[in-house]
Rosetta silent file (secondary structure, phi, psi, omega in degrees, C-alpha in Angstrom):
SEQUENCE: XXXXXXXXXXXXXXXXXXXXXXXXXXXXXXXXXXXXXXXXXXXXXXXXXXXXXXXXXXXXXXXXXXXXXXXXXXXXXXXXXXXXXXXXXXXXXXXXXXXXXXXXXXXXXXXXXXXXXXXXXXXXXXXXXXXXXXXXXXXXXXXXXXXXXXXXXXXXXXXXXXXXXXXXXXXXXXXXXXXXXXXXXXXXXXXXXXXXXXXXXXXXXXXXXXXXXXXXXXXXXXXXXXXXXXXXXXXXXXXXXXXXXXXXXXXXXXXXXXXXXXXXXXXXXXXXXXXXXXXXXXXXXXXXXXXXXXXXXXXXXXX
SCORE:     score description
SCORE:     0.000 S_00000001
   1 L     0.000  158.499  173.220   -0.047   -0.002   -0.029 S_00000001
   2 L   -82.182  150.651 -179.204    1.002    3.573   -0.386 S_00000001
   3 L   -72.670  139.366  170.749    1.768    5.706    2.517 S_00000001
   4 L   -87.734   -7.474  176.480   -0.594    8.078    4.042 S_00000001
   5 L   -90.167  133.204 -174.696    2.343    9.881    5.551 S_00000001
   6 L   -74.892  -13.777 -177.938    3.661   12.457    3.002 S_00000001
   7 L   -71.381  -31.997  179.160    7.337   11.850    3.902 S_00000001
   8 L  -165.921  171.066 -175.326    7.485    8.462    2.182 S_00000001
   9 L   -99.478  144.283  170.753    5.427    5.559    0.812 S_00000001
  10 L  -126.092  156.867 -172.131    4.861    2.250    2.658 S_00000001
  11 L  -117.384  155.405  172.639    3.541   -0.976    1.209 S_00000001
  12 L   161.179 -179.293  178.048    1.254   -3.751    2.351 S_00000001
  13 L    52.141   39.970  173.300   -1.979   -5.668    2.409 S_00000001
  14 L  -160.588  148.345  172.924   -1.483   -7.261   -0.960 S_00000001
  15 L   -55.349  -40.184 -178.022    0.260  -10.210   -2.512 S_00000001
  16 L  -119.542   35.408 -178.392    2.059   -7.940   -4.979 S_00000001
  17 L    65.455   19.334  171.535    1.857   -4.748   -3.104 S_00000001
  18 L   -89.946  169.387 -179.991   -1.616   -4.083   -4.505 S_00000001
  19 L  -153.817  157.074 -174.939   -4.521   -3.072   -2.348 S_00000001
  20 L   -81.567  159.719 -176.276   -8.194   -2.884   -2.555 S_00000001
  21 L  -139.585 -135.029 -160.415   -9.876    0.376   -3.104 S_00000001
  22 L  -132.195  148.875  153.734  -13.197    2.227   -3.534 S_00000001
  23 L    65.054   47.177  175.971  -16.309    2.660   -5.603 S_00000001
  24 L  -153.930 -173.253 -172.200  -16.189    0.047   -8.408 S_00000001
  25 L   -61.403  136.402  177.929  -17.517   -3.413   -9.171 S_00000001
  26 E   -67.730  148.024  175.921  -17.102   -5.743   -6.182 S_00000001
  27 L  -110.321  158.024 -175.053  -14.715   -8.607   -6.418 S_00000001
  28 L   -55.986  129.222  172.406  -15.167  -12.085   -5.031 S_00000001
  29 L    82.739    6.042 -176.892  -14.457  -12.234   -1.294 S_00000001
  30 L  -157.772  175.907  173.895  -13.955   -8.538   -0.572 S_00000001
  31 L   -62.060 -176.042  178.896  -15.290   -5.003   -0.725 S_00000001
  32 E   -71.170  158.436  175.010  -15.489   -2.845   -3.910 S_00000001
  33 L  -126.421  155.865 -172.769  -12.415   -1.886   -5.690 S_00000001
  34 L   -83.030 -162.929 -174.744  -11.336    1.235   -7.462 S_00000001
  35 L  -109.220  171.513 -176.303  -10.203    2.053  -11.000 S_00000001
  36 L   -66.647  136.063 -175.625   -6.854    2.082  -12.663 S_00000001
  37 L   103.799  -24.771  171.784   -4.609    4.916  -11.404 S_00000001
  38 L   -86.241  129.782  178.425   -5.846    4.643   -7.821 S_00000001
  39 L   -57.716  -11.461  177.774   -3.246    2.855   -5.625 S_00000001
  40 L   -94.214    4.873 -165.386   -6.106    0.822   -4.305 S_00000001
  41 L   -89.865   21.329 -175.949   -7.218   -0.382   -7.694 S_00000001
  42 L   -81.096  -17.685 -174.454   -5.588   -3.771   -7.696 S_00000001
  43 L    87.034  179.487  178.394   -8.655   -5.818   -6.739 S_00000001
  44 L   -90.967  107.027 -176.825   -8.608   -8.376   -3.975 S_00000001
  45 L   -71.562   -7.690 -175.990   -5.424  -10.516   -4.320 S_00000001
  46 L  -105.587   13.452 -175.009   -6.776  -12.989   -1.718 S_00000001
  47 L   -77.772   -7.948 -174.106   -9.973  -13.689   -3.652 S_00000001
  48 L   -64.595  118.113 -179.733   -8.931  -16.972   -5.196 S_00000001
  49 L   -43.418  -38.536 -177.469  -11.407  -19.646   -4.184 S_00000001
  50 L   -72.892  -20.553 -173.079   -8.802  -22.088   -3.372 S_00000001
  51 L  -108.843  -22.325 -176.823   -6.820  -19.864   -1.116 S_00000001
  52 L  -113.755  114.921  179.302   -9.318  -17.465    0.548 S_00000001
  53 L   -62.985  -13.088  179.086  -11.912  -19.040    2.884 S_00000001
  54 L   -95.909    7.242 -176.265  -14.041  -15.965    2.441 S_00000001
  55 L   -90.255   -6.633 -178.438  -14.192  -16.159   -1.364 S_00000001
  56 L  -123.775  159.879 -176.370  -16.878  -18.758   -1.354 S_00000001
  57 L   -85.503  118.244 -172.858  -20.357  -19.005   -0.211 S_00000001
  58 L   -68.027  -14.282 -178.526  -20.183  -21.387    2.855 S_00000001
  59 L  -110.096   18.942  177.814  -23.747  -22.487    2.274 S_00000001
  60 L   -82.380   -6.290  179.306  -23.380  -23.162   -1.438 S_00000001
  61 L   -63.967  144.182 -178.534  -22.645  -26.923   -0.828 S_00000001
  62 L   -66.325  131.062  173.862  -25.303  -29.168   -2.202 S_00000001
  63 L    89.088   -1.444 -173.300  -27.736  -30.364    0.460 S_00000001
  64 L  -103.078  120.204 -176.608  -26.547  -27.972    3.190 S_00000001
  65 L   -87.394  148.244  176.519  -29.172  -25.790    4.768 S_00000001
  66 L   -61.345  -23.468 -179.150  -28.091  -22.297    6.041 S_00000001
  67 L   -87.283   -9.258 -175.820  -29.548  -23.116    9.449 S_00000001
  68 L   -78.668  148.951  179.008  -27.638  -26.353    9.786 S_00000001
  69 L   -54.042  140.458 -176.600  -24.338  -26.426   11.864 S_00000001
  70 L  -119.802  141.491  173.904  -21.399  -25.623    9.646 S_00000001
  71 L   -59.589  140.066 -175.058  -17.778  -26.517    9.926 S_00000001
  72 L   -66.017  140.957  173.350  -15.832  -23.496   11.263 S_00000001
  73 L   -80.591  119.547 -178.447  -14.078  -21.402    8.627 S_00000001
  74 L   -72.019  134.765  172.468  -10.384  -21.313    9.366 S_00000001
  75 L  -116.463   21.628  177.416   -8.614  -18.061    9.680 S_00000001
  76 L   -58.867  129.402 -178.901   -5.198  -19.540   10.335 S_00000001
  77 L    84.652   -3.498  177.529   -2.514  -17.377    8.877 S_00000001
  78 E   -90.046  140.830  179.651   -4.873  -14.456    8.292 S_00000001
  79 L   -67.362  138.560  175.841   -4.347  -11.044    9.737 S_00000001
  80 L  -128.115  170.189 -179.163   -6.847  -10.193   12.591 S_00000001
  81 H   -66.476  -31.938  177.176   -7.400   -7.055   14.573 S_00000001
  82 H   -62.000  -41.890  175.663   -5.593   -8.736   17.604 S_00000001
  83 H   -62.782  -41.063  179.490   -2.503   -9.061   15.387 S_00000001
  84 H   -63.560  -46.012 -176.384   -2.617   -5.456   14.384 S_00000001
  85 H   -63.264  -43.908 -178.866   -3.085   -4.332   18.022 S_00000001
  86 H   -64.391  -45.375 -179.131   -0.244   -6.577   19.256 S_00000001
  87 H   -66.637  -40.293 -177.230    2.303   -5.456   16.558 S_00000001
  88 H   -70.320  -41.803  175.428    1.447   -1.836   17.004 S_00000001
  89 H   -57.170  -43.246 -179.535    1.865   -2.166   20.834 S_00000001
  90 H   -61.909  -49.040 -174.593    5.170   -3.813   20.312 S_00000001
  91 H   -68.045  -40.240  176.984    6.427   -1.173   17.817 S_00000001
  92 H   -68.467  -37.930  177.668    5.215    1.787   20.067 S_00000001
  93 H   -52.837  -51.291 -179.915    6.590    0.040   23.149 S_00000001
  94 H   -54.284  -48.583 -178.040   10.064    0.060   21.530 S_00000001
  95 H   -62.034  -39.933 -177.985    9.720    3.578   20.553 S_00000001
  96 H   -69.604  -39.271 -176.065    8.526    4.735   23.981 S_00000001
  97 H   -63.252  -50.843 -175.722   11.308    2.723   25.745 S_00000001
  98 H   -65.545  -35.588  176.673   14.109    4.283   23.672 S_00000001
  99 H   -62.406  -40.315 -179.040   12.597    7.785   23.998 S_00000001
 100 H   -72.382  -33.914 -179.576   12.547    7.409   27.827 S_00000001
 101 H   -71.401  -42.112 -177.307   16.147    6.117   27.818 S_00000001
 102 H   -68.198  -35.805  178.062   17.413    8.906   25.567 S_00000001
 103 H   -59.428  -48.415 -176.129   15.543   11.432   27.744 S_00000001
 104 H   -77.391  -29.192 -171.388   17.320   10.082   30.885 S_00000001
 105 H  -105.375  -10.005  179.800   20.810    9.370   29.481 S_00000001
 106 L  -119.122   90.876 -175.795   21.304   12.287   27.023 S_00000001
 107 L   -62.988  154.181 -179.892   21.310   15.548   29.030 S_00000001
 108 L  -120.183   23.725  176.096   20.222   18.822   27.437 S_00000001
 109 L   -70.054  176.604 -174.940   21.854   21.297   29.823 S_00000001
 110 L   -59.928  -25.647 -179.313   23.979   24.125   28.315 S_00000001
 111 L   -80.369  -27.628 -175.275   27.080   21.964   28.434 S_00000001
 112 L  -119.642    4.492 -174.570   25.638   18.899   26.656 S_00000001
 113 H   -68.574  -38.455  172.279   22.822   20.132   24.561 S_00000001
 114 H   -59.841  -47.914  174.830   24.870   20.265   21.426 S_00000001
 115 H   -64.438  -42.275 -179.094   26.079   16.789   21.661 S_00000001
 116 H   -67.589  -36.284  179.840   22.683   15.287   22.598 S_00000001
 117 H   -56.616  -46.883 -176.772   21.084   17.296   19.816 S_00000001
 118 H   -65.454  -38.965  175.132   23.482   15.897   17.318 S_00000001
 119 H   -61.244  -43.998 -179.013   22.817   12.293   18.472 S_00000001
 120 H   -60.386  -49.638 -177.715   19.066   12.962   18.157 S_00000001
 121 H   -65.365  -36.862  174.619   19.364   14.325   14.550 S_00000001
 122 H   -62.741  -44.173 -178.555   21.672   11.327   13.692 S_00000001
 123 H   -67.311  -34.818  176.536   19.102    8.847   15.028 S_00000001
 124 H   -62.272  -37.767  176.958   16.351   10.738   13.088 S_00000001
 125 H   -69.905  -40.895 -176.310   18.271   10.391    9.828 S_00000001
 126 H   -71.289  -39.677 -179.359   18.901    6.670   10.372 S_00000001
 127 H   -54.697  -51.166  178.188   15.239    6.193   11.364 S_00000001
 128 H   -52.065  -50.795  179.206   14.286    7.965    8.082 S_00000001
 129 H   -61.544  -45.303  177.361   16.547    5.718    5.979 S_00000001
 130 H   -57.661  -48.125 -177.660   15.169    2.598    7.652 S_00000001
 131 H   -57.369  -44.606  178.755   11.640    3.827    7.106 S_00000001
 132 H   -58.367  -51.356  175.516   12.394    4.392    3.343 S_00000001
 133 H   -46.393  -55.087 -179.622   13.895    0.874    3.227 S_00000001
 134 H   -58.360  -44.106 -169.897   10.863   -0.734    4.712 S_00000001
 135 H   -70.656  -14.389  175.890    8.478    1.230    2.493 S_00000001
 136 H  -109.793    2.956  172.868   10.041   -0.149   -0.604 S_00000001
 137 L   -73.495  147.655  177.379   10.395   -3.681    0.543 S_00000001
 138 L   -82.053  -16.834  176.719    7.736   -6.068   -0.717 S_00000001
 139 L  -131.205  155.073  177.990    7.330   -7.832    2.541 S_00000001
 140 L   -66.591  139.037  177.354    7.276   -6.663    6.145 S_00000001
 141 L  -120.823   97.896 -179.509   10.520   -6.937    8.140 S_00000001
 142 H   -54.112  -43.380 -179.477    9.704   -6.962   11.920 S_00000001
 143 H   -63.644  -37.002 -178.241   13.423   -6.373   12.805 S_00000001
 144 H   -69.942  -44.673 -178.925   13.670   -3.420   10.405 S_00000001
 145 H   -63.415  -41.066  177.956   10.349   -1.886   11.746 S_00000001
 146 H   -73.554  -25.787  177.638   11.481   -2.247   15.347 S_00000001
 147 H   -77.626  -36.119  170.128   14.882   -0.881   14.677 S_00000001
 148 H   -55.137  -44.835 -178.887   13.178    2.143   12.954 S_00000001
 149 H   -61.473  -41.823  178.575   11.076    2.539   16.109 S_00000001
 150 H   -63.531  -49.156  176.571   14.108    2.443   18.341 S_00000001
 151 H   -62.338  -41.303  178.877   16.008    5.167   16.387 S_00000001
 152 H   -60.442  -40.982 -179.645   12.868    7.239   16.082 S_00000001
 153 H   -62.437  -41.261 -179.035   12.430    6.951   19.819 S_00000001
 154 H   -62.068  -51.017  176.890   16.010    8.231   20.484 S_00000001
 155 H   -54.697  -53.446 -179.494   15.191   11.377   18.281 S_00000001
 156 H   -61.728  -39.829  178.138   11.868   12.005   20.033 S_00000001
 157 H   -63.722  -39.932  178.967   13.319   11.595   23.484 S_00000001
 158 H   -70.002  -49.088 -175.364   16.018   14.203   22.745 S_00000001
 159 H   -67.421  -35.038  175.178   13.887   16.714   20.947 S_00000001
 160 H   -68.971  -35.537  177.506   11.105   16.416   23.563 S_00000001
 161 H   -67.505  -41.839  179.699   13.591   16.930   26.433 S_00000001
 162 H   -60.799  -48.285  178.508   14.898   20.014   24.721 S_00000001
 163 H   -62.644  -43.995 -171.816   11.474   21.589   24.181 S_00000001
 164 H   -71.818  -31.403 -170.700   10.250   20.636   27.647 S_00000001
 165 H   -88.607  -38.751 -168.101   13.495   21.910   29.355 S_00000001
 166 H  -105.330  -20.130 -171.365   14.262   25.093   27.336 S_00000001
 167 L  -121.333  -52.456 -176.757   10.955   26.234   25.810 S_00000001
 168 L  -149.022  112.530 -176.121    7.840   24.986   27.484 S_00000001
 169 L   -67.776  133.749 -177.675    7.787   22.913   30.652 S_00000001
 170 L    83.509    5.619 -179.434    5.294   19.999   30.250 S_00000001
 171 H   -62.279  -42.021 -178.366    5.253   20.241   26.506 S_00000001
 172 H   -57.150  -50.402 -178.099    6.013   16.578   25.959 S_00000001
 173 H   -65.763  -31.480  179.202    3.152   15.366   28.062 S_00000001
 174 H   -65.747  -40.142 -179.874    0.791   17.915   26.444 S_00000001
 175 H   -66.608  -40.488  178.296    1.849   16.580   23.011 S_00000001
 176 H   -66.582  -42.652 -177.406    1.302   12.970   24.055 S_00000001
 177 H   -61.195  -46.449 -178.189   -2.123   13.808   25.501 S_00000001
 178 H   -64.377  -39.947  179.941   -2.973   15.676   22.265 S_00000001
 179 H   -65.333  -41.322 -177.952   -1.867   12.758   20.052 S_00000001
 180 H   -68.100  -33.951 -178.250   -3.906   10.297   22.099 S_00000001
 181 H   -72.232  -36.665 -175.975   -7.001   12.609   21.911 S_00000001
 182 H   -73.961  -37.021  174.515   -6.658   12.850   18.087 S_00000001
 183 H   -63.559  -41.278 -179.364   -6.273    9.077   17.777 S_00000001
 184 H   -66.300  -46.365 -173.181   -9.288    8.413   19.960 S_00000001
 185 H   -64.296  -42.986 -179.980  -11.393   11.018   18.230 S_00000001
 186 H   -66.821  -38.491 -175.009  -10.587    9.801   14.685 S_00000001
 187 H   -66.359  -43.159 -174.075  -11.154    6.130   15.712 S_00000001
 188 H   -68.833  -51.777 -176.753  -14.676    7.011   17.218 S_00000001
 189 H   -57.462  -40.632  179.323  -15.500    9.199   14.112 S_00000001
 190 H   -65.676  -52.205 -174.170  -14.348    6.420   11.760 S_00000001
 191 H   -70.894  -27.465  176.578  -16.307    3.567   13.438 S_00000001
 192 L   -75.979  -10.134  176.596  -19.384    5.782   13.744 S_00000001
 193 L    89.418    9.241  175.321  -19.296    6.452    9.978 S_00000001
 194 L   -72.715  -26.373  179.027  -18.704   10.250   10.332 S_00000001
 195 L  -115.076  120.935 -179.390  -15.592    9.983    8.286 S_00000001
 196 L  -105.367  111.177  177.691  -16.108    8.187    4.935 S_00000001
 197 L   -88.024  113.108 -176.867  -12.861    7.098    3.340 S_00000001
 198 L  -140.957 -175.237  179.948  -13.391    6.938   -0.386 S_00000001
 199 H   -58.167  -43.026 -177.284  -11.484    8.005   -3.606 S_00000001
 200 H   -66.500  -43.668  175.693  -12.407   11.594   -3.177 S_00000001
 201 H   -59.910  -47.126 -178.443  -11.172   11.709    0.438 S_00000001
 202 H   -57.190  -44.558 -177.718   -8.020    9.905   -0.544 S_00000001
 203 H   -67.232  -44.417 -179.352   -7.378   12.437   -3.464 S_00000001
 204 H   -67.360  -42.247 -173.802   -7.973   15.506   -1.309 S_00000001
 205 H   -66.825  -47.785  179.850   -5.802   14.277    1.545 S_00000001
 206 H   -56.997  -42.720 -177.691   -2.864   13.390   -0.853 S_00000001
 207 H   -71.080  -43.392  178.645   -3.074   16.714   -2.644 S_00000001
 208 H   -61.139  -37.061 -178.915   -3.159   18.572    0.631 S_00000001
 209 H   -67.094  -49.511  178.563   -0.276   16.537    1.936 S_00000001
 210 H   -61.764  -43.300  172.155    1.778   17.158   -1.143 S_00000001
 211 H   -59.618  -43.971 -177.561    1.241   20.934   -0.958 S_00000001
 212 H   -58.164  -49.401 -177.754    2.078   20.879    2.768 S_00000001
 213 H   -68.013  -42.703  178.568    5.336   19.050    2.256 S_00000001
 214 H   -58.802  -45.849 -176.025    6.445   21.219   -0.777 S_00000001
 215 H   -66.233  -39.255  178.960    5.833   24.353    1.344 S_00000001
 216 H   -72.811  -27.688  171.103    7.725   22.994    4.363 S_00000001
 217 H   -67.571  -41.357  175.982   10.561   21.989    2.071 S_00000001
 218 H   -62.057  -44.159 -175.971   10.849   25.382    0.514 S_00000001
 219 H   -65.196  -40.825  174.534   10.725   26.928    3.941 S_00000001
 220 H   -62.181  -41.792  176.967   13.522   24.621    5.260 S_00000001
 221 H   -59.844  -42.008  178.865   15.688   25.463    2.207 S_00000001
 222 H   -67.880  -33.720  178.293   15.282   29.114    2.783 S_00000001
 223 H   -66.189  -42.095 -173.309   16.081   28.671    6.495 S_00000001
 224 H   -75.365  -38.245 -177.180   19.242   26.652    5.678 S_00000001
 225 H  -103.922  -18.413  174.601   20.584   28.915    3.040 S_00000001
 226 H  -108.800   -8.170 -179.815   19.129   32.222    3.960 S_00000001
 227 L    79.626  179.915 -179.196   19.124   31.927    7.710 S_00000001
 228 L    61.090 -149.594 -176.612   16.382   32.935   10.238 S_00000001
 229 L   -94.332   24.227  178.148   12.993   31.200   10.004 S_00000001
 230 L    66.159 -127.305 -178.970   12.974   30.845    6.289 S_00000001
 231 L   -89.759   -2.517 -178.583    9.555   31.968    4.853 S_00000001
 232 L    80.179   16.352 -179.854    8.088   31.946    8.370 S_00000001
 233 L   -78.772   -5.641  175.781    5.860   28.892    7.913 S_00000001
 234 L  -122.464   36.997  172.640    7.166   27.309   11.223 S_00000001
 235 L  -158.005  154.820  177.617    7.190   30.401   13.407 S_00000001
 236 H    65.791 -153.728 -174.128    4.784   33.117   14.576 S_00000001
 237 H   -63.719  -42.838  173.748    1.210   33.181   13.406 S_00000001
 238 H   -57.027  -37.560 -175.949    1.874   31.234   10.134 S_00000001
 239 H   -68.833  -33.547  174.162    3.671   28.566   12.196 S_00000001
 240 H   -64.199  -50.704 -176.020    0.460   28.124   14.394 S_00000001
 241 H   -58.758  -47.266 -177.799   -1.673   27.913   11.324 S_00000001
 242 H   -69.838  -31.577  178.081    0.638   25.249    9.602 S_00000001
 243 H   -63.934  -44.662 -179.337    0.943   23.421   12.968 S_00000001
 244 H   -66.250  -40.702  175.557   -2.893   23.004   13.026 S_00000001
 245 H   -57.610  -41.731 -176.727   -2.906   22.016    9.362 S_00000001
 246 H   -64.865  -41.755  179.194   -0.277   19.380   10.103 S_00000001
 247 H   -65.757  -40.088  175.457   -2.336   17.885   12.866 S_00000001
 248 H   -63.015  -43.040  178.198   -5.497   17.848   10.757 S_00000001
 249 H   -63.526  -39.214 -177.796   -3.515   15.985    7.949 S_00000001
 250 H   -65.582  -36.440  177.309   -2.237   13.535   10.594 S_00000001
 251 H   -67.403  -28.664  172.944   -5.817   12.829   11.587 S_00000001
 252 H   -69.391  -39.534  178.836   -6.664   12.263    7.876 S_00000001
 253 H   -63.570  -39.984  177.689   -3.747    9.814    7.610 S_00000001
 254 H   -59.608  -44.785  178.355   -5.164    7.979   10.571 S_00000001
 255 H   -58.930  -44.461 -178.752   -8.518    7.538    8.935 S_00000001
 256 H   -66.517  -35.886  176.131   -6.842    6.158    5.850 S_00000001
 257 H   -63.087  -43.615  179.140   -4.704    3.783    8.047 S_00000001
 258 H   -58.140  -43.542  178.258   -7.914    2.602    9.689 S_00000001
 259 H   -60.488  -42.552 -177.145   -9.545    1.876    6.312 S_00000001
 260 H   -59.811  -48.763  176.379   -6.477   -0.018    5.211 S_00000001
 261 H   -53.687  -50.095 -178.653   -6.544   -2.168    8.362 S_00000001
 262 H   -57.737  -52.696  179.879  -10.188   -2.805    8.045 S_00000001
 263 H   -63.347  -39.441  177.051  -10.051   -3.786    4.346 S_00000001
 264 H   -56.631  -39.393  178.641   -6.825   -5.857    4.975 S_00000001
 265 H   -71.072  -44.616  177.910   -8.667   -7.897    7.511 S_00000001
 266 H   -61.315  -33.083  177.337  -11.745   -8.234    5.297 S_00000001
 267 H   -78.431  -13.821 -177.049   -9.648   -9.386    2.436 S_00000001
 268 L    79.914   39.075  174.965   -7.791  -12.057    4.517 S_00000001
 269 L   -59.577  149.216 -179.598   -4.355  -10.453    4.307 S_00000001
 270 E   -58.179  150.250 -175.374   -1.570  -12.656    5.540 S_00000001
 271 H   -60.898  -35.231 -172.114   -0.792  -12.286    9.229 S_00000001
 272 H   -65.966  -16.153 -177.036    2.701  -11.036    8.733 S_00000001
 273 H   -78.596   -9.092  173.767    1.219   -7.860    7.112 S_00000001
 274 H   -62.773  -24.262  174.038   -0.027   -6.746   10.509 S_00000001
 275 H   -67.479  -29.178 -179.924    3.553   -5.561   10.979 S_00000001
 276 H   -71.807  -45.572  179.679    2.973   -3.132    7.963 S_00000001
 277 H   -58.021  -46.383  176.344   -0.144   -1.823    9.732 S_00000001
 278 H   -55.238  -48.021  175.930    1.855   -1.314   12.901 S_00000001
 279 H   -54.879  -44.913 -179.009    4.437    0.445   10.913 S_00000001
 280 H   -64.193  -43.904 -173.433    1.995    2.731    9.161 S_00000001
 281 H   -74.688  -29.787  173.161    0.141    3.677   12.304 S_00000001
 282 H   -64.458  -43.062  178.367    3.469    4.410   14.169 S_00000001
 283 H   -55.382  -49.367 -174.313    4.618    6.715   11.360 S_00000001
 284 H   -66.893  -35.483  178.109    1.367    8.625   11.471 S_00000001
 285 H   -73.511  -25.197  168.182    1.399    8.925   15.278 S_00000001
 286 H   -69.848  -42.969  176.891    4.910   10.246   15.193 S_00000001
 287 H   -55.934  -58.384 -177.879    3.818   12.752   12.625 S_00000001
 288 H   -59.516  -39.269  174.186    1.014   13.997   14.875 S_00000001
 289 H   -53.282  -58.781 -175.160    3.218   14.070   18.039 S_00000001
 290 H   -58.077  -34.775  177.131    5.789   16.168   16.254 S_00000001
 291 H   -72.036  -35.230  175.191    3.230   18.607   15.049 S_00000001
 292 H   -64.347  -45.974 -179.425    1.789   18.995   18.495 S_00000001
 293 H   -58.512  -45.884 -176.206    5.312   19.510   20.001 S_00000001
 294 H   -68.812  -39.809 -177.779    6.145   22.160   17.352 S_00000001
 295 H   -62.800  -46.089 -177.192    2.790   23.874   17.858 S_00000001
 296 H   -71.927  -26.109 -179.465    3.277   24.073   21.681 S_00000001
 297 H   -71.704  -44.208  177.228    6.891   25.301   21.246 S_00000001
 298 H   -59.436  -46.421  177.920    5.622   28.052   18.896 S_00000001
 299 H   -59.655  -36.131 -177.386    2.872   29.080   21.155 S_00000001
 300 H   -81.817  -30.192  173.965    5.242   29.370   24.151 S_00000001
 301 H   -70.374  -27.649  176.604    7.720   31.334   22.108 S_00000001
 302 L   -79.764  -11.456 -178.798    5.151   33.823   21.282 S_00000001
 303 L   -74.487    0.000    0.000    4.153   34.411   24.897 S_00000001
């Protein structure tokens, strides 16, 4: 599958990196699929009658009445919600552990902040490379995903400690609470049907994400080569506006992640692809957390 995070693409929930989509003729054994050009438009790769227990009518056997007891349909080897929850908990657990260790072991006082910040940025770069590697792999690599989470945790621990110590006391906890609130709100809205993930929603989110990333990239280049705050997209009033936009985009990515998990389970995706779901959710949650942390820092700098 393609990433809902604009930084990079991730793949999953298909035999050949295809994935089910929206608003077209239904395929055997799964929901409707989209059209060519949509990253979801591959159809259900698990719909073969011989391989997918959901691709056949369990009552189609001659002489079997729907009310009669049926042999249980096996789901062995298929991804379940429990698999996604457990893998996501493991990935986030590694990230939180390394974040806590880097907070405790990498001081950010005046004498050590430069060294600790350098280690944090180095860990972020390594984590980004690992994320790109996983996004282009055809299969999930649990070791690679957990290693990404470990390096990302080092970066988050250092940067959170710096903001919490030098800019806004309690910022890290506020960002955690904000991230949890967004996750819970999007999950409730998605399950209640208030958010409908379809091709139009997907197109809007990806267009907005592309524009957002392009603007942030231009702003960063101006800051690097021109000094100061670049074009001002990450400071002052504009910084607050773009911070809120970043959080809203993160919420949209979560809705797309939930849709992919739901459809992956419905299609009978292999169990190992639960690691890809965990990877995607972790990337999105890190995105939302960083936007909250940046927003809190901007608001406190403006006080």
């Amino acid at each position: 599958m393609r990433s809902r995070n604009p930084v990079f693409s991730r793949r999953g929930f298909s035999r050949d990196n295809g994935y089910a989509g929206f608003n077209a003729a239904p395929q055997a054994g799964g929901p409707a699929v989209g059209t060519q050009g949509n990253p979801y438009a591959q159809g259900n790769p698990y719909a073969q009658p011989a391989g997918n227990p959901y691709a056949q009518n369990p009552y189609a056997q001659q002489g079997v009445h729907p009310g009669a007891p049926q042999a249980p349909v096996t789901t062995a080897g298929r991804m379940t919600m429990d698999d996604v929850v457990m893998r996501t908990a493991s990935t986030l657990g590694v990230l939180i552990l390394t974040a806590a260790l880097s907070w405790a072991l990498l001081p950010v006082d005046e004498a050590n902040i430069g060294r600790s910040y350098g280690i944090g940025i180095g860990a972020a770069l390594i984590g980004m490379v690992l994320a790109f590697v996983q996004s282009f792999k055809r299969t999930a690599s649990p070791a690679l995903i957990l290693t990404y989470a470990a390096f990302e945790g080092v970066f988050l621990g250092v940067i959170s400690n710096i903001v919490d110590t030098h800019i806004a006391s309690g910022a890290a906890m506020q960002a955690v609470i904000g991230t949890m609130a967004v996750f819970a709100a999007v999950l409730v809205a998605y399950k209640a049907g208030w958010i409908r993930v379809n091709r139009r929603f997907y197109g809007f989110v990806m267009a907005a994400a592309l524009g957002f990333v392009l603007l942030m990239t231009v702003n960063m280049l101006f800051a690097v080569f021109g000094g100061g705050d670049g074009l001002g997209f990450r400071s002052g009033g504009l910084g607050v506006v773009f911070g809120i936009i970043g959080i809203i985009l993160g919420a949209c990515f979560l809705a797309l992640d939930f849709k992919q998990v739901e459809d992956g389970i419905a299609y009978g995706a292999p169990r190992e692809e639960a690691w890809l779901a965990a990877f995607g959710l972790t990337v999105t949650l890190v995105w939302i957390y960083m936007e909250f942390l940046r927003l809190i820092a901007i608001l406190n700098q403006n006080d």
